[in-house]
C-alpha positions, 0 to 999 in steps of 0.5 A: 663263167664266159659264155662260149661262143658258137664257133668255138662249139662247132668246132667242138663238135666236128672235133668229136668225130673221125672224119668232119666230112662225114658229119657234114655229110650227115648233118645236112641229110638229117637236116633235109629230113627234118625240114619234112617234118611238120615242127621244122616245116616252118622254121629257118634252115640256119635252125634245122642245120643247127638241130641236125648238127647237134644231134649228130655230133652228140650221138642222140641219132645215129649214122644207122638212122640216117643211112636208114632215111637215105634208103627209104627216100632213095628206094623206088617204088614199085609200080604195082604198089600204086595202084593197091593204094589207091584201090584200098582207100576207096 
């Protein structure tokens, strides 16, 4: 059985879902996530982006985690959380 080839299956992939746009879109933000990550930290970003594209486009995260991480990094703290934190370790 030929092996397929990666493009082929990229194609594949952006093929399963309604707009390639937004699972470029979402790749690339799991992607930053994940290159966070302490088992990615290290690794190449051709690697990090070929992870994130496969669990996107496979279903095994979804947009709603994703949205979620967008959110939780795009929140901005309040100032009085600061202080209680610092305060609390001591």
């Amino acid at each position: 059985m030929p092996k397929e080839d990666d493009s082929s299956k990229e194609m594949d992939l952006i093929g399963n879902h309604k707009s390639s746009y937004d699972t470029v879109v979402l790749s690339s933000t799991w992607a930053k996530h994940l290159k966070n990550k302490d088992e990615f930290r290290h690794k190449p970003n051709s690697e990090i982006i070929k992870v994130a594209m496969e669990e996107v486009c496979s279903g095994k995260i979804k947009r709603k985690e994703i949205l979620a991480v967008i959110q939780e990094v795009r929140s901005p703290r309040r100032y009085s959380e600061k202080p209680r934190d610092r305060e609390e370790k001591k």
